[in-house]
N, CA, C and O atoms as a GROMACS GRO file, in nm:
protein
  428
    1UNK      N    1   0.083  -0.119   0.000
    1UNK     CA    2   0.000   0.000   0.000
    1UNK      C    3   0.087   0.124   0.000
    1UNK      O    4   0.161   0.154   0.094
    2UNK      N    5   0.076   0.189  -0.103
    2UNK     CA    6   0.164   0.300  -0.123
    2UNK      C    7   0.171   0.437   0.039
    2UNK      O    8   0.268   0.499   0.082
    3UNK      N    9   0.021   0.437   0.087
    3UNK     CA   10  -0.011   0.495   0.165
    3UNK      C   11   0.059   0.449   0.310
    3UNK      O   12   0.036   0.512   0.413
    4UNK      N   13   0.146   0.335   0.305
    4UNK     CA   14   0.207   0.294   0.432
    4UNK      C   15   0.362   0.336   0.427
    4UNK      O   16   0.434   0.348   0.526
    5UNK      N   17   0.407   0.361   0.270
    5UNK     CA   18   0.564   0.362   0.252
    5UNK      C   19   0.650   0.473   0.365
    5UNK      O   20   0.771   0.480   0.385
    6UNK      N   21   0.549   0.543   0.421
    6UNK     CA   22   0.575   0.675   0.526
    6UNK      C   23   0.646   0.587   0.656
    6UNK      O   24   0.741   0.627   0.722
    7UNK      N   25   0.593   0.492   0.671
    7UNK     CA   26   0.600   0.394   0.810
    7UNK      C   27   0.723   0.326   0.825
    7UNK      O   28   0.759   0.247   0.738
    8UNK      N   29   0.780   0.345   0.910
    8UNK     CA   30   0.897   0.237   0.966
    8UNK      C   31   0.870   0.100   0.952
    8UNK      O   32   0.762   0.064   1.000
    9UNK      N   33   0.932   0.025   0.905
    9UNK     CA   34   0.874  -0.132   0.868
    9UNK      C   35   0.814  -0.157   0.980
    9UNK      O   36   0.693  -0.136   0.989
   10UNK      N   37   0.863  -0.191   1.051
   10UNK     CA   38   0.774  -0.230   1.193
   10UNK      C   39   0.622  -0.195   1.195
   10UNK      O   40   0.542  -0.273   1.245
   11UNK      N   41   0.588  -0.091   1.147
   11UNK     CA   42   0.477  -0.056   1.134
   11UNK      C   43   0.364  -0.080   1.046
   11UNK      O   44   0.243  -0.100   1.048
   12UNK      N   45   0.489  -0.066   0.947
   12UNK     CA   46   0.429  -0.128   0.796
   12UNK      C   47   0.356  -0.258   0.797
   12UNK      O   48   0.238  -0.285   0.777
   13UNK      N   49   0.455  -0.330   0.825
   13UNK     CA   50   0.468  -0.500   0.867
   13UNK      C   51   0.264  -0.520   0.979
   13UNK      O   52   0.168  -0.594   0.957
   14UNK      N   53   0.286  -0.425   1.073
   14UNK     CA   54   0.174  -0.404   1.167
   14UNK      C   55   0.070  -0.422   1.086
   14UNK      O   56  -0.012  -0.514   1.082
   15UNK      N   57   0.083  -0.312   1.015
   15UNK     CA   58  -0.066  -0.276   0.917
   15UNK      C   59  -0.112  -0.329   0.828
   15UNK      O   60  -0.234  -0.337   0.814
   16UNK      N   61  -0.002  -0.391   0.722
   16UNK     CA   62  -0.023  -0.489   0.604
   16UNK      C   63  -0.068  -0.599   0.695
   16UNK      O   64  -0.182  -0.617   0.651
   17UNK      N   65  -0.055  -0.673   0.780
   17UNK     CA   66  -0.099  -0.807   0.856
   17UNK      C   67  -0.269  -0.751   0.932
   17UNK      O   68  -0.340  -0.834   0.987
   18UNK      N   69  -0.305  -0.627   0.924
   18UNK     CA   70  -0.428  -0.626   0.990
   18UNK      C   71  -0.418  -0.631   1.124
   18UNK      O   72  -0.461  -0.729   1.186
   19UNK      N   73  -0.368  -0.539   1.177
   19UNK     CA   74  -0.267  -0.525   1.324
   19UNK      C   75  -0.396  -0.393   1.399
   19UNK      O   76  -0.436  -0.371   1.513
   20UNK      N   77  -0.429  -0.317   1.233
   20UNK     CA   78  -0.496  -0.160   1.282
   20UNK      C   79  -0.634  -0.190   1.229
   20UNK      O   80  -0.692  -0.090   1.188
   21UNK      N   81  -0.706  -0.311   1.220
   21UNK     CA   82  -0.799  -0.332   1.182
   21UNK      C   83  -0.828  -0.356   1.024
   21UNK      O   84  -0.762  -0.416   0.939
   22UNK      N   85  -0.953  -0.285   1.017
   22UNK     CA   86  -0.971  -0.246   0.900
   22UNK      C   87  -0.973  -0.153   0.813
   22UNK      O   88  -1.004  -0.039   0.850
   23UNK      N   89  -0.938  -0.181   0.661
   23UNK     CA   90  -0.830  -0.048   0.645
   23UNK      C   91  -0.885   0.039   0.570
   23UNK      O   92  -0.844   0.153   0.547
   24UNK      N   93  -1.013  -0.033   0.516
   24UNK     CA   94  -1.139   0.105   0.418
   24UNK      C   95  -1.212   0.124   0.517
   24UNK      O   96  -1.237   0.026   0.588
   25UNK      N   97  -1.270   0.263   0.552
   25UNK     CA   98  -1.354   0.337   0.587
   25UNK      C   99  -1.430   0.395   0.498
   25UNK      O  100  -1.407   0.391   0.377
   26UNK      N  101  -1.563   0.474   0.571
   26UNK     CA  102  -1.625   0.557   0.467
   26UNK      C  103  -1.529   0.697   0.460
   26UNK      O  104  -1.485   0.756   0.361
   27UNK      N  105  -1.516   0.723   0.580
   27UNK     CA  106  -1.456   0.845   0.583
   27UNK      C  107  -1.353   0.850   0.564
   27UNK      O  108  -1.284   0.753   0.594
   28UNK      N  109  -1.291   0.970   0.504
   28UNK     CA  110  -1.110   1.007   0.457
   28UNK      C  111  -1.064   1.077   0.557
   28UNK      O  112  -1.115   1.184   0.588
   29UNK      N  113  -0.956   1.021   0.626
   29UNK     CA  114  -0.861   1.152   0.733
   29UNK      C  115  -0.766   1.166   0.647
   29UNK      O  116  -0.722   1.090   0.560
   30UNK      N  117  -0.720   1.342   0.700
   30UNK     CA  118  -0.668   1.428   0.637
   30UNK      C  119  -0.529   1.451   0.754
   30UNK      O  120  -0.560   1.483   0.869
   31UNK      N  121  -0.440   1.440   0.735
   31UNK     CA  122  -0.298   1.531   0.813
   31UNK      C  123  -0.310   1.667   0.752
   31UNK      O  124  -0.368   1.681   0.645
   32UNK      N  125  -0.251   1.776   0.823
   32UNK     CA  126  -0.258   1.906   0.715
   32UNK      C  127  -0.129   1.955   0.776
   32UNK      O  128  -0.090   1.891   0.873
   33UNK      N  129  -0.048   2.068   0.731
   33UNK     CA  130  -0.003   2.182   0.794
   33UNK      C  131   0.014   2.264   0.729
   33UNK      O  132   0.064   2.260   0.617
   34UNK      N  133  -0.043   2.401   0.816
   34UNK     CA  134  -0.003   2.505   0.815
   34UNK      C  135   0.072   2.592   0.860
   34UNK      O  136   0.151   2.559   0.948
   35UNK      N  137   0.068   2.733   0.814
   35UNK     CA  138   0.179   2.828   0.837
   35UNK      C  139   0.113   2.936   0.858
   35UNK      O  140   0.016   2.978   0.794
   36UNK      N  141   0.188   3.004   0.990
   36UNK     CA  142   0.149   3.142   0.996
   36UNK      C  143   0.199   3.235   0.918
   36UNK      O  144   0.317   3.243   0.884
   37UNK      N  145   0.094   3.321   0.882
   37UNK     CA  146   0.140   3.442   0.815
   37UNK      C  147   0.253   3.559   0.829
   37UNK      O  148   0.307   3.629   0.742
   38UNK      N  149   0.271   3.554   0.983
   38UNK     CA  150   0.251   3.683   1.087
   38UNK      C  151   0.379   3.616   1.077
   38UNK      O  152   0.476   3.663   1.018
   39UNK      N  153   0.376   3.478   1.152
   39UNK     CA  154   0.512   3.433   1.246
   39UNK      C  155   0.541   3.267   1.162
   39UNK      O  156   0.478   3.188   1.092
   40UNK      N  157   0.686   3.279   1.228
   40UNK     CA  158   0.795   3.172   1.168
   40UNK      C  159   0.698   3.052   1.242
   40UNK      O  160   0.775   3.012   1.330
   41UNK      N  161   0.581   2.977   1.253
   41UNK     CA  162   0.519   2.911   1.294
   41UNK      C  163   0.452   2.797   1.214
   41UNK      O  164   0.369   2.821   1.127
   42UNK      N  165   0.485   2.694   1.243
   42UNK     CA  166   0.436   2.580   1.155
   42UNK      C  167   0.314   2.494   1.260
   42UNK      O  168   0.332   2.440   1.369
   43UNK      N  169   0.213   2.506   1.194
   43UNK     CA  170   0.118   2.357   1.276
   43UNK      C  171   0.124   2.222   1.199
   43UNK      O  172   0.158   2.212   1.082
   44UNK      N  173   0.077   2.096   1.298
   44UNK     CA  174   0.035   2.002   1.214
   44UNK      C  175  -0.073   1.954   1.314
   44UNK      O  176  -0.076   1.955   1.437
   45UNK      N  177  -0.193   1.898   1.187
   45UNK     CA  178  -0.300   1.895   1.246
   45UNK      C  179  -0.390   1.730   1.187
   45UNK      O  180  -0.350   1.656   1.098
   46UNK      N  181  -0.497   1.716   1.258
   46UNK     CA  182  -0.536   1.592   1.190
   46UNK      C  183  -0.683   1.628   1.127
   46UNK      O  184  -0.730   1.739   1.150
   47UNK      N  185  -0.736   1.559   1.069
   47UNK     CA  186  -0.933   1.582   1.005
   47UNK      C  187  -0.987   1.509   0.974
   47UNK      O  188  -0.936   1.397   0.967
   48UNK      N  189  -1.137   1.532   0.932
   48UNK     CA  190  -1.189   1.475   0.866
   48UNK      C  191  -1.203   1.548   0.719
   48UNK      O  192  -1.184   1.509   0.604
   49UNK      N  193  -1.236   1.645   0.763
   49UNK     CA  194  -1.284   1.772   0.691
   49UNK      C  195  -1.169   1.923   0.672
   49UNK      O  196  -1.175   2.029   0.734
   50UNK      N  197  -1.060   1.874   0.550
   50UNK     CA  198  -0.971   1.990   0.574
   50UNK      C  199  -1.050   2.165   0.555
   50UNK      O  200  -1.016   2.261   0.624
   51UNK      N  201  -1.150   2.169   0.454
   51UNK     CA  202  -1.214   2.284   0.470
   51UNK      C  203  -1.225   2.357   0.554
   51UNK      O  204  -1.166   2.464   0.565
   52UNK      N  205  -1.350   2.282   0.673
   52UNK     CA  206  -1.371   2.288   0.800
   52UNK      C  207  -1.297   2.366   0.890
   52UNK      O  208  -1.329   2.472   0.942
   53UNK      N  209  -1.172   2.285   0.904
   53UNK     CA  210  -1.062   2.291   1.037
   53UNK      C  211  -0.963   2.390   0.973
   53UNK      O  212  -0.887   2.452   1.048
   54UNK      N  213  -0.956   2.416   0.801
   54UNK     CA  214  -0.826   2.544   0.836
   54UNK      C  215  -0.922   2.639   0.847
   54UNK      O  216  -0.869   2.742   0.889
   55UNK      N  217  -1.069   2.656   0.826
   55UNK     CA  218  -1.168   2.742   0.874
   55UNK      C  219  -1.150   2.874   0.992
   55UNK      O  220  -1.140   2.996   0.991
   56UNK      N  221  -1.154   2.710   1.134
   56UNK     CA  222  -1.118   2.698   1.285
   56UNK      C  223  -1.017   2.794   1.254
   56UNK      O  224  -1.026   2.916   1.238
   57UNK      N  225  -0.946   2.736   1.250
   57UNK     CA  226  -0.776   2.816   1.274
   57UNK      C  227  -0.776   2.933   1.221
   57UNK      O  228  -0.699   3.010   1.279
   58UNK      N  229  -0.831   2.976   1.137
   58UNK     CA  230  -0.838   3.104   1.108
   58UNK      C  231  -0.930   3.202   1.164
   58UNK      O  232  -0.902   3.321   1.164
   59UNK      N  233  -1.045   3.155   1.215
   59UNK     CA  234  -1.149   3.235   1.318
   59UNK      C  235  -1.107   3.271   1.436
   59UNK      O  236  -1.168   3.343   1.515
   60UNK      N  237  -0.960   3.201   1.459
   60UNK     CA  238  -0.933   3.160   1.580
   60UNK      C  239  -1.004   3.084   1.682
   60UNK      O  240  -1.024   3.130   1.794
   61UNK      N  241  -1.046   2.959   1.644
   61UNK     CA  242  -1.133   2.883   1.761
   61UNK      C  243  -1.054   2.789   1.773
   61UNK      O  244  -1.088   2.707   1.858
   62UNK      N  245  -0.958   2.768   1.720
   62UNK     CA  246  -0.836   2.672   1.785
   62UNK      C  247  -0.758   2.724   1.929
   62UNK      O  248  -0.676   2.814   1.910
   63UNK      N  249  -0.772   2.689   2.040
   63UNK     CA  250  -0.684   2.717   2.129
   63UNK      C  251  -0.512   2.713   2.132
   63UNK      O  252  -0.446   2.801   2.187
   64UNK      N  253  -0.460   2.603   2.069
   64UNK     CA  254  -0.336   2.633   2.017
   64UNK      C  255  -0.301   2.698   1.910
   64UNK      O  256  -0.181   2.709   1.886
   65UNK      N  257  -0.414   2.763   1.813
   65UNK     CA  258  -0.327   2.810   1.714
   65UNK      C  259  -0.356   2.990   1.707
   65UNK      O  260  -0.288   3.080   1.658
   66UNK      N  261  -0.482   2.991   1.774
   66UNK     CA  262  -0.544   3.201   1.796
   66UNK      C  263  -0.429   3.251   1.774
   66UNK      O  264  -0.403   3.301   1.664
   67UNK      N  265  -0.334   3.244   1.880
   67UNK     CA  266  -0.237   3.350   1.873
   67UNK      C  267  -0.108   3.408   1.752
   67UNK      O  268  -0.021   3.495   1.756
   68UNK      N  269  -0.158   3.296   1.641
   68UNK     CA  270  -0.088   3.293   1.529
   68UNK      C  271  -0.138   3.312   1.413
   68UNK      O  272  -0.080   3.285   1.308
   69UNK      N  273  -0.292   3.379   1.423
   69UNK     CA  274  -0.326   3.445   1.321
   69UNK      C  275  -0.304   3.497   1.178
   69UNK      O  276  -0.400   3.426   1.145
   70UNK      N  277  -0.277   3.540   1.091
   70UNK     CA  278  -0.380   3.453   0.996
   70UNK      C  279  -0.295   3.337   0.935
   70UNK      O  280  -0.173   3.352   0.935
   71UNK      N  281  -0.362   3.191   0.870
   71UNK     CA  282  -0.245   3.101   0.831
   71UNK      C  283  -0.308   3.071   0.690
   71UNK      O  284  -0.429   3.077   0.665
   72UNK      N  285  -0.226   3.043   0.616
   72UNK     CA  286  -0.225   2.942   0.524
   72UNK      C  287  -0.203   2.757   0.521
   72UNK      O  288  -0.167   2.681   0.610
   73UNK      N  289  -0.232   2.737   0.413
   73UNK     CA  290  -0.247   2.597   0.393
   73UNK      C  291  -0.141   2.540   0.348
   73UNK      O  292  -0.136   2.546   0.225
   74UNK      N  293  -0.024   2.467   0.415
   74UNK     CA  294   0.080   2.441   0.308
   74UNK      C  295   0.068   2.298   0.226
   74UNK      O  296   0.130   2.291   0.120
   75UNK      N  297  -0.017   2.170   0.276
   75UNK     CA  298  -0.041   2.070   0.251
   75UNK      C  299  -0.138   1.994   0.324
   75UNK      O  300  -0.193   2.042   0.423
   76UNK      N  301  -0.168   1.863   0.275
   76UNK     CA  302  -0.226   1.756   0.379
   76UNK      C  303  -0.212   1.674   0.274
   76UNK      O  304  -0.172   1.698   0.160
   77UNK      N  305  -0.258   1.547   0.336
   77UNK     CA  306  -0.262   1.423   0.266
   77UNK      C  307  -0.364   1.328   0.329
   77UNK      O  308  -0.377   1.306   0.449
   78UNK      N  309  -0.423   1.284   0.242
   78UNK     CA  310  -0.504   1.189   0.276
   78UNK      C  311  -0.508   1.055   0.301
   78UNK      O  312  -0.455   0.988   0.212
   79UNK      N  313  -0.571   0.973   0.426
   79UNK     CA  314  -0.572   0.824   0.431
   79UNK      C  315  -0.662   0.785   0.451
   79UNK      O  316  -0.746   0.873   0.470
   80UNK      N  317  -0.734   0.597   0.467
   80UNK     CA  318  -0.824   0.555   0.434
   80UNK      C  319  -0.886   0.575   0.614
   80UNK      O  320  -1.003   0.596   0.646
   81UNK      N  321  -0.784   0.561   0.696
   81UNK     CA  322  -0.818   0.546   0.843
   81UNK      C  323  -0.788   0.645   0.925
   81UNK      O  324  -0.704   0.722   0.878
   82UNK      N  325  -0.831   0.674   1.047
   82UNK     CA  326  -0.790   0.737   1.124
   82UNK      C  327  -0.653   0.706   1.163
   82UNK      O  328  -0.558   0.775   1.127
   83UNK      N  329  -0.642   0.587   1.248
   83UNK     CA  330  -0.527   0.549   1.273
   83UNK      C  331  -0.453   0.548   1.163
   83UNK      O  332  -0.350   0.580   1.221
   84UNK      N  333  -0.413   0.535   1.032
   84UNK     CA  334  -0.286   0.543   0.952
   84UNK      C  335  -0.278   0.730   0.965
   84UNK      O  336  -0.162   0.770   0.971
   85UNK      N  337  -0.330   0.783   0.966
   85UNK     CA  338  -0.352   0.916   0.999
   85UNK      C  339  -0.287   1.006   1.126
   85UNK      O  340  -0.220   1.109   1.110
   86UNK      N  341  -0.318   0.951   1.244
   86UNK     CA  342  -0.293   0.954   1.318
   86UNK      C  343  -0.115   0.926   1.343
   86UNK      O  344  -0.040   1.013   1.386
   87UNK      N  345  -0.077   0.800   1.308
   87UNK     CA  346   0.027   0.738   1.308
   87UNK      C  347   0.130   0.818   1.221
   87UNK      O  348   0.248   0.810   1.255
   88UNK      N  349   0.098   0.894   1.110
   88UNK     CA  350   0.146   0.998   0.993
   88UNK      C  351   0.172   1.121   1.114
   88UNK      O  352   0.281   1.150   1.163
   89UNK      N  353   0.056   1.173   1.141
   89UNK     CA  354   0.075   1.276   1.235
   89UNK      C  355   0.180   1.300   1.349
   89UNK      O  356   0.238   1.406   1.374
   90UNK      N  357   0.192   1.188   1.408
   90UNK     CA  358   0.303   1.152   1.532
   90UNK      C  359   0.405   1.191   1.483
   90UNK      O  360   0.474   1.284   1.524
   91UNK      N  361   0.438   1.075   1.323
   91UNK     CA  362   0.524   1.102   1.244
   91UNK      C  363   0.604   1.232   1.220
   91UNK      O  364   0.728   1.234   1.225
   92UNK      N  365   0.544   1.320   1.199
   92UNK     CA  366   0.542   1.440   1.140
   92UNK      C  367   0.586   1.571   1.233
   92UNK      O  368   0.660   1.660   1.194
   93UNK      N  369   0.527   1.565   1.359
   93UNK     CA  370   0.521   1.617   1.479
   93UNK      C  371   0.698   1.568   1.553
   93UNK      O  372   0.730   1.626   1.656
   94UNK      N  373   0.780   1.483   1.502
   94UNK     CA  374   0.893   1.469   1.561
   94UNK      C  375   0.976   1.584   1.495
   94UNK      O  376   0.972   1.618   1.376
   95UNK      N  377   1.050   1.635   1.590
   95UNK     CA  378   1.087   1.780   1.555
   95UNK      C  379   1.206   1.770   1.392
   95UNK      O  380   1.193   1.838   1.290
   96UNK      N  381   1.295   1.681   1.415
   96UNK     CA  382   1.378   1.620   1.287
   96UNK      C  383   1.248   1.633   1.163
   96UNK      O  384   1.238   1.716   1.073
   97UNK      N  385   1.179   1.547   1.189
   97UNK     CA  386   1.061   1.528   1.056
   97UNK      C  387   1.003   1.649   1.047
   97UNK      O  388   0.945   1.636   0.940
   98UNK      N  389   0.980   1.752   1.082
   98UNK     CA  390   0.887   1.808   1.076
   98UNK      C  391   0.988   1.934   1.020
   98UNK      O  392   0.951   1.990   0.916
   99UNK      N  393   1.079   1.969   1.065
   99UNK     CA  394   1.196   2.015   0.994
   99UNK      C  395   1.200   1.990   0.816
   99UNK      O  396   1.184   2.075   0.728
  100UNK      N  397   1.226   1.852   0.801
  100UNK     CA  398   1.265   1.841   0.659
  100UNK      C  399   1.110   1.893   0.596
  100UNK      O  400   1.119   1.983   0.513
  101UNK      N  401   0.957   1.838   0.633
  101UNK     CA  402   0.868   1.875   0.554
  101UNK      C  403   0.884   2.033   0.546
  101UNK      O  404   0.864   2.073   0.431
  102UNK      N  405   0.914   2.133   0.636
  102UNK     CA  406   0.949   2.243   0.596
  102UNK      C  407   1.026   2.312   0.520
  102UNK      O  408   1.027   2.424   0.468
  103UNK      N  409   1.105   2.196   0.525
  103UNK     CA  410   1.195   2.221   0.358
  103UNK      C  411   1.158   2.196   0.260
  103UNK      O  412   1.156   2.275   0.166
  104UNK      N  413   1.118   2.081   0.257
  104UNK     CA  414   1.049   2.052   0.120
  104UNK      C  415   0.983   2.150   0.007
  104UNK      O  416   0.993   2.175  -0.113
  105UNK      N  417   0.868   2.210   0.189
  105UNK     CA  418   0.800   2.303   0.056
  105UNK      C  419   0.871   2.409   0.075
  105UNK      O  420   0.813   2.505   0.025
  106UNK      N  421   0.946   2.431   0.113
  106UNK     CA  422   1.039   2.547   0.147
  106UNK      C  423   0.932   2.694   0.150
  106UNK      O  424   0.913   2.779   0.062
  107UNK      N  425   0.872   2.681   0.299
  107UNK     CA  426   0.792   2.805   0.348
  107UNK      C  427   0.850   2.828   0.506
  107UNK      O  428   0.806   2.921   0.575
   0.00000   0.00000   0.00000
């Protein structure tokens, strides 16, 4: 599953064997991050609904993110589960990783 190649084998190995259940849902989760406008500030966030939630963040009804007003969208990606989602997110959130995706898109 192309959608696992993100995963440390160990994990991989987990998920291809049916470790995280089942792996179609109806619903799509979304990872996202954004960037503040204002400030050198990166979020990463999880969804159902990316519309929705960079919405939040911009009304400021996010409690971690108000004070970083106004943001943009730099990405997300989509998976079939929460948990592969989730597990992406952790991913992403380690300060090393979360570094290089800021390079990538270089913002």
């Amino acid at each position: 599953m192309a959608e696992l190649a993100y995963l440390p084998v160990y994990l991989r190995r987990q998920a291809q064997a049916g470790a995280y259940g089942v792996l179609l849902s109806i619903f799509m989760f979304y990872v996202y991050v954004i960037k503040s406008k204002k400030f050198n500030w990166h979020y990463i966030g999880m969804t159902s609904n990316v519309e929705k939630r960079f919405a939040e963040h911009n009304k400021g009804k996010c409690k971690s993110t108000k004070h970083y007003l106004p943001f943009m969208l730099i990405t997300f990606k989509e998976f079939s589960t929460r948990i592969l989602a989730r597990d992406f997110e952790k991913f992403l959130k380690i300060s090393s990783n979360k570094e290089k995706i800021i390079k990538e898109f270089a913002v």
